[in-house]
C-alpha positions in Angstrom: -162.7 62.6 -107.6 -161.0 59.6 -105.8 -163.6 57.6 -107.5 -163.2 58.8 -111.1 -158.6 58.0 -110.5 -160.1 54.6 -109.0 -162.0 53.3 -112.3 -159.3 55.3 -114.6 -156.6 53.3 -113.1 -158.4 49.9 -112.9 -159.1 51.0 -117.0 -155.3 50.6 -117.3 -155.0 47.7 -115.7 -158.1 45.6 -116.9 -156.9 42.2 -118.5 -158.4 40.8 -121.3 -160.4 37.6 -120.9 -159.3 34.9 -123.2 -162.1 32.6 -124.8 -161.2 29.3 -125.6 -164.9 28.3 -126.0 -164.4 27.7 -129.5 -161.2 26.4 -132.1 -162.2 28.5 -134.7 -159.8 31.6 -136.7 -159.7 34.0 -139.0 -156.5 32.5 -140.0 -155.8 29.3 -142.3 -154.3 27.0 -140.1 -151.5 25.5 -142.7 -148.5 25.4 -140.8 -146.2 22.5 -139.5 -143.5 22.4 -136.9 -141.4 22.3 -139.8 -142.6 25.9 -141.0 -142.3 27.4 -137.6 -138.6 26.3 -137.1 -137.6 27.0 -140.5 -139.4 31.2 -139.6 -137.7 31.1 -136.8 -134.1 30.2 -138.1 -134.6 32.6 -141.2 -136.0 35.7 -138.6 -132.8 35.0 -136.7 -129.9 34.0 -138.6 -129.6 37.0 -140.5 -126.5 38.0 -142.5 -125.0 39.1 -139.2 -124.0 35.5 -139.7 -121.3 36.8 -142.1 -120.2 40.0 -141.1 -120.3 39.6 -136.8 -118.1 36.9 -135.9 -115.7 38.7 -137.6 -116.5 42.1 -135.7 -116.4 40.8 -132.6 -113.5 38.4 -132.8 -111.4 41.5 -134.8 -112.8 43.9 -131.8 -113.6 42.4 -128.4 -113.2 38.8 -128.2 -110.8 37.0 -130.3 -110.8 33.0 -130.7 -113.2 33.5 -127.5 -116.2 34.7 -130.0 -117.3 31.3 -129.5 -117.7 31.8 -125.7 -119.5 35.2 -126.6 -121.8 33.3 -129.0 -122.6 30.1 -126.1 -123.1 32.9 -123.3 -125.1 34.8 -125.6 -127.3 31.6 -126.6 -128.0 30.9 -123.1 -129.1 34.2 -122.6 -131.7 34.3 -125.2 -132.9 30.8 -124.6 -134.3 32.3 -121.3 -136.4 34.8 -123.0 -136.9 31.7 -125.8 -138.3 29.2 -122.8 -140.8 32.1 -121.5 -142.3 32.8 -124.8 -142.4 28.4 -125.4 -144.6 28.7 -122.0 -146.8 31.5 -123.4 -147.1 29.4 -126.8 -148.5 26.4 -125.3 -150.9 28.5 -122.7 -152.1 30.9 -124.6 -152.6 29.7 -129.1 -153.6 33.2 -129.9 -152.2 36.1 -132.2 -150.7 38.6 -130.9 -147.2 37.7 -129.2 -145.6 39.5 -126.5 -148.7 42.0 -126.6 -151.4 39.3 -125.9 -149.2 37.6 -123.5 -148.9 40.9 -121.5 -152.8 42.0 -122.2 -153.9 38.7 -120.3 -151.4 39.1 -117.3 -150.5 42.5 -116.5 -152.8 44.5 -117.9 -154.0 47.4 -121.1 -151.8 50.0 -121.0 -148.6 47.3 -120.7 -150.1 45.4 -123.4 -150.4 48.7 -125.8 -147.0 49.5 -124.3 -145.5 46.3 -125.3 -147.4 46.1 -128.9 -146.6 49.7 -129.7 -143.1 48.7 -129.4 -143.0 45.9 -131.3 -144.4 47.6 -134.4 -141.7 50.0 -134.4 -139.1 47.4 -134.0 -140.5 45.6 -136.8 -140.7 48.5 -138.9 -137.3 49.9 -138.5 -135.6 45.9 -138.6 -138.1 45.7 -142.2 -136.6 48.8 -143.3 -133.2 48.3 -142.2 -132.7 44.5 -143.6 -134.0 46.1 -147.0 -131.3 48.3 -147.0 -128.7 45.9 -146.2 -129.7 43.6 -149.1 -129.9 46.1 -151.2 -126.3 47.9 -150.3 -125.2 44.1 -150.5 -126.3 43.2 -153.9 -125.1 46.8 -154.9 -121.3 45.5 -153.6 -121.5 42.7 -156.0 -121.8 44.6 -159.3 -119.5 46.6 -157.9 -121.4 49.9 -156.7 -123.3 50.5 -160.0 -126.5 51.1 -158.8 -125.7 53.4 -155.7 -123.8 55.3 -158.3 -126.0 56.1 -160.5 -128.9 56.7 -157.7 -125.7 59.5 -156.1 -124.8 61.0 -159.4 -128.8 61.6 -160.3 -130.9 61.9 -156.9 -128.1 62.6 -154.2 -130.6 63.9 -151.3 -127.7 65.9 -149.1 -129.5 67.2 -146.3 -127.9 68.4 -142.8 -128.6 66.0 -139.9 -128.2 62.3 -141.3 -131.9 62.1 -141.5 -132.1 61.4 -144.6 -129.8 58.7 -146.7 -127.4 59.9 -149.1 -130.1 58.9 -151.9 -133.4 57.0 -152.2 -133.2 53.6 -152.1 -135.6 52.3 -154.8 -134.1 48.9 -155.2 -134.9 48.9 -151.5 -138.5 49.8 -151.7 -139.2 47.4 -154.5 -137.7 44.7 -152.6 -140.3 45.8 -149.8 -143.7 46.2 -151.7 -142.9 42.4 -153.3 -142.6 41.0 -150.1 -145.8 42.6 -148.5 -146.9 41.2 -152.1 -146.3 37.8 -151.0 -147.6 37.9 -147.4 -150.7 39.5 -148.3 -150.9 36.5 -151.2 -151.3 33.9 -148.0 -148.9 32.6 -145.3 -148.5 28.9 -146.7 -146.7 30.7 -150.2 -144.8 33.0 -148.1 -143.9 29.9 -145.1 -142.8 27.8 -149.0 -140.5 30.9 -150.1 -139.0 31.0 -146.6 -138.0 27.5 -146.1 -135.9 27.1 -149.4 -134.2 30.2 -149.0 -133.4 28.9 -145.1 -132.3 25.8 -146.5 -129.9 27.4 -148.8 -128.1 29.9 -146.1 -128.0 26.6 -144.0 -126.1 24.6 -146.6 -124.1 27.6 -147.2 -122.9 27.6 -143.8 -122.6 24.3 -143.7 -120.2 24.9 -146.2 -118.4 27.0 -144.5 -118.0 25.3 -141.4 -116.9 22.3 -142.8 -114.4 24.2 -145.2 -113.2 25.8 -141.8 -112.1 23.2 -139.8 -110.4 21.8 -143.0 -108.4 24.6 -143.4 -108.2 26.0 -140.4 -105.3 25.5 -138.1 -105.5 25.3 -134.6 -102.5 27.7 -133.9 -104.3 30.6 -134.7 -106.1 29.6 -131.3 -102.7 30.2 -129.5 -101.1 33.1 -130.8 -98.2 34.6 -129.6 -97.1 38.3 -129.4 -94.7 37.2 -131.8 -96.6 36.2 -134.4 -98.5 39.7 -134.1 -94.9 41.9 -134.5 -93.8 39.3 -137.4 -97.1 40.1 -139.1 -96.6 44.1 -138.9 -93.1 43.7 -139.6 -94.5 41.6 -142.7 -97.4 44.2 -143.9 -95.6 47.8 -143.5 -92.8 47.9 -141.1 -93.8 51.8 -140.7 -96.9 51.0 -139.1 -97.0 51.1 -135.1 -97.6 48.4 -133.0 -100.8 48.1 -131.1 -100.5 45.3 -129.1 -102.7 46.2 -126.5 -105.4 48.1 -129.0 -105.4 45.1 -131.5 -103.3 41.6 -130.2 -104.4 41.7 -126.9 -102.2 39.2 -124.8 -103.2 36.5 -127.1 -104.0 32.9 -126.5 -107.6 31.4 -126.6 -108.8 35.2 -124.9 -106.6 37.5 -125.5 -108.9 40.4 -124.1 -109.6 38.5 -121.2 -113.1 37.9 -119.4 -114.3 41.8 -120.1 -114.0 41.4 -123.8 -116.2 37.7 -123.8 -119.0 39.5 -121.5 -118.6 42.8 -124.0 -119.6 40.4 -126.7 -121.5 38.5 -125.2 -123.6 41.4 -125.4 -122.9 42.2 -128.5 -123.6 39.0 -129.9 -127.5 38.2 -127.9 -128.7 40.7 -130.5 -127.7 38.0 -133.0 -130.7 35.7 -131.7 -133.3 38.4 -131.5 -136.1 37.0 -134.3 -137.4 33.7 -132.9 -140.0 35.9 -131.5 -141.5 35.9 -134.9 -142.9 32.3 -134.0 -145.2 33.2 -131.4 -147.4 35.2 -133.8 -148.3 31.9 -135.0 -150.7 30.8 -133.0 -153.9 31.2 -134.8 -152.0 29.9 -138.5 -150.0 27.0 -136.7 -151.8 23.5 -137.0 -151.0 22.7 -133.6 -149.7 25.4 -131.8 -149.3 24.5 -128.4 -146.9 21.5 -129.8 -145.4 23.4 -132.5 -144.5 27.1 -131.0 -142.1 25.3 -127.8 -140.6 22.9 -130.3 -140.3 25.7 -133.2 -138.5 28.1 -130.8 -136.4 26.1 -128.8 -135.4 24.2 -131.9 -134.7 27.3 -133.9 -132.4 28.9 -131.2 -130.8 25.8 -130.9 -130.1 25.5 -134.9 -128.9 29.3 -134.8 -126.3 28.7 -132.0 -124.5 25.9 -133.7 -124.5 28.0 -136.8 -123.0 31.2 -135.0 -120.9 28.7 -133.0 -119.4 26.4 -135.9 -119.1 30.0 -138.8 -116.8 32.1 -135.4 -114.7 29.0 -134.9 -114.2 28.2 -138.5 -113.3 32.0 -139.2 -110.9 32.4 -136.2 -109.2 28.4 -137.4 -108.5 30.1 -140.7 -107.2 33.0 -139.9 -105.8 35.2 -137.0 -108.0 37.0 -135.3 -106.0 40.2 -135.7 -105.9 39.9 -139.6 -110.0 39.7 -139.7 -111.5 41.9 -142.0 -114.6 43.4 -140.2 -116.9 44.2 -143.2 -116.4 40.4 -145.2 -114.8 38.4 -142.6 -115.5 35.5 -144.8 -114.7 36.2 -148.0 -111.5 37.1 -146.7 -110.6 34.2 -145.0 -111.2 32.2 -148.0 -108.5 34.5 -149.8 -106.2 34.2 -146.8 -106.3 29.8 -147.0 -106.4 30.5 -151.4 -110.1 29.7 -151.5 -111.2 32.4 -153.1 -113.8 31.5 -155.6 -115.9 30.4 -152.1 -116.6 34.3 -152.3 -119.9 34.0 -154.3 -120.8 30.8 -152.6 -120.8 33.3 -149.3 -122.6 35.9 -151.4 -125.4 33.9 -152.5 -126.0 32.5 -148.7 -125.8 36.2 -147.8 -128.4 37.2 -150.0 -130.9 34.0 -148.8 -130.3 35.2 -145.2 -131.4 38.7 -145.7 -133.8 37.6 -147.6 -135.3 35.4 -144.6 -134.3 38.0 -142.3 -136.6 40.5 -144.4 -139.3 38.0 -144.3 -139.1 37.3 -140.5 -139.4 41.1 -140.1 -142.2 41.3 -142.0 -144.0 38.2 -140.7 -145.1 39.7 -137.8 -145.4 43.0 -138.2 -149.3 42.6 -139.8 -150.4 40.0 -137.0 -149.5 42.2 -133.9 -151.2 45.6 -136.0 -154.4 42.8 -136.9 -154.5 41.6 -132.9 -154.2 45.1 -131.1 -157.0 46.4 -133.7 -159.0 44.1 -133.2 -159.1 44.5 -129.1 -159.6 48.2 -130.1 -156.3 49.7 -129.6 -155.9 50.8 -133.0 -158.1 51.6 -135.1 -160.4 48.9 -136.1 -160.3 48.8 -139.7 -157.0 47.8 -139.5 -158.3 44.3 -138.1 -159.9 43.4 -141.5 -159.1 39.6 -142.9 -159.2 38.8 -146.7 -161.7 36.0 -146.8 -159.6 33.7 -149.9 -156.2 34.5 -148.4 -157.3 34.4 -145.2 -154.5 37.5 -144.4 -154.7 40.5 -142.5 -155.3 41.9 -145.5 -155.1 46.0 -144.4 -152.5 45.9 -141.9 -150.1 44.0 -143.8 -150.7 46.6 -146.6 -150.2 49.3 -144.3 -147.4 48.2 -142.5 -145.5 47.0 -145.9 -146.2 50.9 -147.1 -144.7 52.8 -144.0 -141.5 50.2 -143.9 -141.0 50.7 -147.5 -141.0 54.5 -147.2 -138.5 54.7 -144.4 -136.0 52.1 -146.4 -136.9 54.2 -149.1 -135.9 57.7 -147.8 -133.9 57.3 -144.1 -130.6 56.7 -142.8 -131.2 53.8 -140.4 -128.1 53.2 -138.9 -129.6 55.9 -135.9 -132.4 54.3 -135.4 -131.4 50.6 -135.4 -130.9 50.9 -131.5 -134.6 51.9 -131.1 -135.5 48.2 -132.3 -133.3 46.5 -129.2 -135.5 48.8 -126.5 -139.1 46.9 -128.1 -137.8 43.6 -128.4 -135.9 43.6 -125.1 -139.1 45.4 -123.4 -141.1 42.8 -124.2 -138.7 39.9 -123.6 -139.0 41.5 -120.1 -142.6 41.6 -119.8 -142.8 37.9 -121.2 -140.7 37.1 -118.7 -142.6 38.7 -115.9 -145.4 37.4 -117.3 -144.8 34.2 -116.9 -143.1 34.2 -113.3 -147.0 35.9 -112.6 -148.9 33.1 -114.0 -147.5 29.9 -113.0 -148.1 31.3 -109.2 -151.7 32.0 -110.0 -155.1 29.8 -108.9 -157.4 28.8 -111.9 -156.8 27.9 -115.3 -156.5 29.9 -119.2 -157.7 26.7 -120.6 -161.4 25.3 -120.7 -162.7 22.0 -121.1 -161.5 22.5 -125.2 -158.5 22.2 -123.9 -159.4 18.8 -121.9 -158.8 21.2 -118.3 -160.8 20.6 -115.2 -161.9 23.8 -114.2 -164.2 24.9 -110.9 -166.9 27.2 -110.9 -168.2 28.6 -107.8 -171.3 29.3 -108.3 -173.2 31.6 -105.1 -171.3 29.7 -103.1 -171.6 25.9 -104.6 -168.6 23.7 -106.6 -170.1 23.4 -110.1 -167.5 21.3 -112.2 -167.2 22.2 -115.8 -167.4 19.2 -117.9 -164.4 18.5 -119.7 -161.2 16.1 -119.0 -159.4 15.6 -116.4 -155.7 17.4 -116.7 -154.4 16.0 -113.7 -154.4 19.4 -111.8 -155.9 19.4 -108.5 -157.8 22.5 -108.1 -160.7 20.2 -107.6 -159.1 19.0 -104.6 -158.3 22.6 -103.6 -161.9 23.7 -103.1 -162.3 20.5 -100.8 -159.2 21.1 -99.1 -159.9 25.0 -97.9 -161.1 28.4 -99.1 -160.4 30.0 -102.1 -160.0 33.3 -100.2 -157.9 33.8 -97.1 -156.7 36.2 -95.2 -153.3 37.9 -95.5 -151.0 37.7 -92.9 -147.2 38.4 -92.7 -146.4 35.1 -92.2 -148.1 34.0 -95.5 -145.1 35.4 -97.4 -142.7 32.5 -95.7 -144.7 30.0 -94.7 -147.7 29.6 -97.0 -151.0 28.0 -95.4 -150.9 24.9 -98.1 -149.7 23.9 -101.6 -152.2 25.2 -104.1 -152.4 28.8 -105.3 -155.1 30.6 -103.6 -156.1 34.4 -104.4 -153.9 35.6 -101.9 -150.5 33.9 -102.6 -151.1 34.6 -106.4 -151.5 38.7 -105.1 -148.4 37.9 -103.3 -146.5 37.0 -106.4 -147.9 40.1 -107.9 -146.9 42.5 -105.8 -143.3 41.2 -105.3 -142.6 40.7 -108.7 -143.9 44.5 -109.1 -141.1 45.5 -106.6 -138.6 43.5 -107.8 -138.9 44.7 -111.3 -138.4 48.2 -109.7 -134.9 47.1 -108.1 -133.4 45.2 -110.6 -134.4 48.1 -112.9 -133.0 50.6 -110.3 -129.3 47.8 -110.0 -129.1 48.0 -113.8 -129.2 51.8 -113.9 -126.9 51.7 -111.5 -124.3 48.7 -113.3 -124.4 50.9 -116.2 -123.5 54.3 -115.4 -121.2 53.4 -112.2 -119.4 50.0 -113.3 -116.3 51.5 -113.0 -116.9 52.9 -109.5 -118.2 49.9 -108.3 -115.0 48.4 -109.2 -112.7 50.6 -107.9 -114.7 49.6 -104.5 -116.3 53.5 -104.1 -118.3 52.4 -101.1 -121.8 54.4 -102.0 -122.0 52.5 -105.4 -120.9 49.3 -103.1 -123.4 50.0 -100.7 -126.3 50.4 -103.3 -126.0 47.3 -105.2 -125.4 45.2 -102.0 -128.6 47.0 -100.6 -130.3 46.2 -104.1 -129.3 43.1 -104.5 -130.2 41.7 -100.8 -133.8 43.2 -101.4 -133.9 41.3 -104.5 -132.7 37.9 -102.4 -135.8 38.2 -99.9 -138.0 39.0 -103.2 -136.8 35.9 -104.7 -136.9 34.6 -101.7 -141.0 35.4 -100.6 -141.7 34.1 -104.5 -140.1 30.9 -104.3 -142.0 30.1 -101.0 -145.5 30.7 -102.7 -147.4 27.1 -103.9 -146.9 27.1 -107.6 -150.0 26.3 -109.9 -150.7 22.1 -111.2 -151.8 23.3 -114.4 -151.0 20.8 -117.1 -149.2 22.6 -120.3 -147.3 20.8 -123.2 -144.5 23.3 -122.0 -143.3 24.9 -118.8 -140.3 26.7 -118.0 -137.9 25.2 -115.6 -136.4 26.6 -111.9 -138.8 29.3 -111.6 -138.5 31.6 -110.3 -135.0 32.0 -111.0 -134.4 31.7 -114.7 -137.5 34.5 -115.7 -135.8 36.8 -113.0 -132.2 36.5 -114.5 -134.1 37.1 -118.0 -135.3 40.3 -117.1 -132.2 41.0 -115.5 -130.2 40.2 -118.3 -132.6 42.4 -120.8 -132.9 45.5 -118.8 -129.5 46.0 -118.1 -128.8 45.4 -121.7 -131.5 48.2 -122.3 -129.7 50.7 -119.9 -126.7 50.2 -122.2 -128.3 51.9 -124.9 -127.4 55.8 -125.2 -129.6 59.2 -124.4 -130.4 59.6 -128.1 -132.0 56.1 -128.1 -134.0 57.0 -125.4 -135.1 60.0 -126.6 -136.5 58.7 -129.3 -138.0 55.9 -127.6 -140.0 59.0 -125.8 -141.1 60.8 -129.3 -142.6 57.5 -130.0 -144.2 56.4 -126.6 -146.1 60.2 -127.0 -147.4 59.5 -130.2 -148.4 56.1 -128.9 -150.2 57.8 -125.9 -152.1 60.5 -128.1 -153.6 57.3 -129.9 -154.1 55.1 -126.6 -156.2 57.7 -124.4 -157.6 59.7 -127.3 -158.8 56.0 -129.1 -157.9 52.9 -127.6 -159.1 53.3 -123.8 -162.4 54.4 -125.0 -162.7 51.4 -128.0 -161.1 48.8 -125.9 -163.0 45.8 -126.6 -162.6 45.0 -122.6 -164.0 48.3 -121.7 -167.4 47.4 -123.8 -167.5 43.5 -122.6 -167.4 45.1 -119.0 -170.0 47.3 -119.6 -172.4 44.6 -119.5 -172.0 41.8 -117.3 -170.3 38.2 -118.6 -171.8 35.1 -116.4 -168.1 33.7 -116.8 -164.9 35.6 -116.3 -161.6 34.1 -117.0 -159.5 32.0 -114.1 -157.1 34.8 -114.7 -159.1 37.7 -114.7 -160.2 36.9 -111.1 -157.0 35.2 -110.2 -158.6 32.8 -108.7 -160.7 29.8 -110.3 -163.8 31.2 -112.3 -166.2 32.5 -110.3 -169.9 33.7 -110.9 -169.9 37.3 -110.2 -170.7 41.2 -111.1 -168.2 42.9 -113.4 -167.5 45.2 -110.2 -166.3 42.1 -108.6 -163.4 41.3 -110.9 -162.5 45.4 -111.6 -161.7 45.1 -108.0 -159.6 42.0 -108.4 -157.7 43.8 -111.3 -157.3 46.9 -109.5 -155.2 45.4 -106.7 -152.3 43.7 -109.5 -149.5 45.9 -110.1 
């Protein structure tokens, strides 16, 4: 019985071993840095664009929104620098669910990948709708009439929309169209329709600051009453509700961090890029650069639109549904309306795309490996496409934009994205504390084999890491001791201090999980100083000091990447931080649903995948090779056995 748990839990956690033996793809390699940036911008700079600075500035933070918009930056440019990393170590499709499949194990990696496709499927289906309800604004609520006065679908529960969006579903099946035509038509359509939301903004911002004025960054209390008095001197005040105490922040520091959070959902899409791997032409240049660059882009867009919007107008007076075009009427610009609606339009339209993008690629990668069902890993051999599962996915997103109220389910897409921002994160901190190498001599890396007992040195370049050195300098293999936690025995990863690193980061994943559960439901208490709340978190957060602590200590790996993430382990650790607590934010329904689909996802895992894992057969007959990282250690010649019992030890 003991033995049976033993190999079902080492299933779970069996890693898969990356080949780098060989360049070749499925996938037509056809595009540049350029594409990847230009996906990445259009995936993120959605038409929340237009309609959230005005939100938040109206709601939380006033002329602050740009504070919101730089805090929020930051924050995703930690999750941005960890998925850079992965880009440059690991050229492969898949994303966030191959990054976690080589690190942490199966059932994460189906965990993370099952996710994904729902957040993709639900954002699809969502950003349909929006354009759709968008373009129906602007001949002025024809279509939705007629689809109301002829198909109205009025059933209890706000399942179902109010009717079925067929201009939604259209939109939908053309798009899947194009992506199952071939990337470099779909990367072509994406880039002008970027360029033209840019220019649009750029229009914007510049039309801001020239009529903007900077007093409306220093309102009074006065102005506030004069403008009441002014609209309908019957209506009541609401100072506090709606002026604040006004200045720069007139809600103070809570309403910046408020949203701040609001606005870090504003960058979620550069993700996108790192499903690129396999089309990019150089991918372990082009995914860091594409990512950083496009986060980078995004923030000066949200930065420059929220200052221009709260320069021409008070931030009391926004309008929260068209921000902009209201402005524009406020400074007597208001033909600028359809130059706002046609650079809405473009980023919905790359938004969609950017949804789409992915979607196929992460279905094509987990099929493949087995998890789903295999067919669904089929390529087109002219368009060189995931032919099936871009069809399939493209069908299911239509139908729910098609039939569903959304607006429920929209929260379901933060707890994917931000679960696998975690694990990426986590990921990450794991690997660069690990002996051995991903890469091969391909790759110009230096690895070691031991082979029954003897250094055997893979020809290939030399990558200016040292694990050469490390074999001459001790074991591989050592002992653990307590003191190996503090005071390490040298400074190259061995198997031991790279177990070390996974354990802790296990346990402190468990803590900060345990603080943000905490952060969320008790804020309040712990601010009015109730001493079991105080007690907790100052308990938490010392345990989390001595993790930090025993992980910083460890000898981090030489491996030469085009990309690394700075002050590790700190900025991964405040990553996850950041994105779990955000998850705890979300309500009980959320979560609830999150459950519905984890069961389904289950059913298929240990019903299909765990028995047609691609890792399960490879370990069913022995490999000469395994991967540095499948040992964590340099490779080694061994028997399968030998490695299960490496993975069974990782968290």
């Amino acid at each position: 019985m003991a033995s049976k748990l033993s190999k079902f839990g080492k299933s779970l956690l069996r890693r898969r071993a990356i080949d780098f033996s060989s360049e070749e793809t499925r996938f037509a390699r056809c595009l540049s840095t350029l594409d990847l940036i230009a996906l990445g911008v259009g995936s993120t700079l959605g038409a929340g664009v237009y309609v959230l600075a005005g939100e938040v500035a109206r709601e939380k933070a006033g002329p602050a929104i740009v504070l919101c918009f730089l805090i929020a930056a930051l924050s995703s440019m930690l999750a941005g620098l960890c998925y850079a990393e992965f880009g440059a170590r690991v050229p492969k499709t898949g994303s966030a669910y191959l990054y976690s499949y080589v690190t942490v194990g199966e059932i994460w990696a189906f965990i993370t990948g099952w996710n994904l496709i729902l957040s993709y499927v639900i954002g699809t289906a969502s950003v349909a709708r929006a354009w759709s309800s968008t373009f129906d604004s602007l001949v002025e609520k024809k279509i939705s009439g007629f689809f109301k006065a002829s198909m109205a679908m009025k059933v209890p529960g706000q399942v179902l929309a109010e009717y079925p969006d067929l201009f939604a579903l259209i939109l939908v099946l053309l798009l899947t169209g194009l992506l199952a035509f071939g990337v470099s038509e779909s990367a072509l359509v994406n880039k002008i329709f970027t360029g033209i939301n840019l220019v649009v903004l750029g229009f914007v911002i510049i039309s801001g600051f020239v009529k903007g004025d900077t007093a409306n960054w220093n309102l009074t209390e006065d102005n506030y009453i004069s403008f009441i008095n002014h609209t309908n001197s019957s209506r009541p005040y609401k100072v506090e509700e709606e002026f604040g105490v006004g200045g720069f922040a007139p809600f103070g520091l809570a309403g910046v961090l408020s949203g701040a959070a609001t606005c870090f959902y504003a960058f979620v899409g550069f993700d996108c890029i790192a499903t690129t791997s396999e089309e990019a032409k150089n991918p372990m240049r082009s995914i860091p650069v594409g990512i950083v660059a496009s986060l980078l882009i995004c923030f000066f867009a949200y930065f420059g639109v929220s200052a221009a919007l709260t320069l021409m107008m008070p931030y009391y007076q926004l309008n929260t549904q068209s921000p902009l075009p209201k402005a524009f009427s406020y400074v007597g610009w208001d033909p600028a309306r359809y130059i706002v609606a046609v650079g809405s339009l473009c980023a919905l339209s790359t938004s969609l795309l950017g949804s789409m993008f992915p979607m196929p690629r992460v279905i094509y990668a987990m099929a493949e490996d087995g998890l789903l069902f295999r067919s669904l890993s089929r390529m087109n051999s002219r368009t060189k496409t995931p032919l099936l599962a871009t069809i399939a996915s493209g069908i299911v997103a239509a139908f729910m934009a098609f039939l569903f109220d959304l607006a429920a389910l929209v929260d379901l897409m933060s707890i994917g994205t931000l679960l696998a921002y975690s694990l990426v994160a986590i990921c990450v901190l794991i690997l660069r504390y690990q002996p051995g190498s991903l890469n091969s001599s391909s790759q110009t890396e230096k690895l070691v084999e031991l082979v029954e007992g003897e250094k055997v040195a893979v020809s290939g370049g030399d990558s200016g890491d040292e694990y050469g050195e490390e074999t001459e300098e001790r074991p591989l293999r050592e002992a653990f001791s307590a003191k190996l936690l503090f005071i390490p025995s040298g400074k190259i990863p061995t198997q031991t201090s790279g177990t070390i690193v996974y354990a802790t980061t296990a346990i402190i994943s468990v803590l900060i999980t345990i603080l943000c559960v905490i952060l969320a439901n008790c804020l309040s208490a712990l601010l009015a100083g109730h001493p079991g709340v105080v007690a907790s978190c100052v308990i938490l957060t010392l345990l989390c000091g001595v993790c930090v602590t025993i992980i910083w200590r460890q000898p981090e790996s030489k491996e030469a990447l085009t990309f690394k993430v700075p002050l590790l382990p700190w900025l991964p650790l405040f990553s996850v931080f950041v994105n779990i607590y955000l998850m705890m934010q979300l309500d009980l329904g959320t979560w609830l649903c999150f459950t519905v689909w984890m069961v389904i996802g289950f059913a298929i895992y240990f019903f299909y995948g765990i028995k047609n894992s691609s890792e399960a057969t490879n370990r069913s007959s022995p490999r000469k090779y395994e991967p540095a990282l499948q040992t964590k250690s340099p490779i080694y010649k061994g028997a399968p056995d030998d490695s299960d019992a490496e993975a069974g030890t990782s968290p």
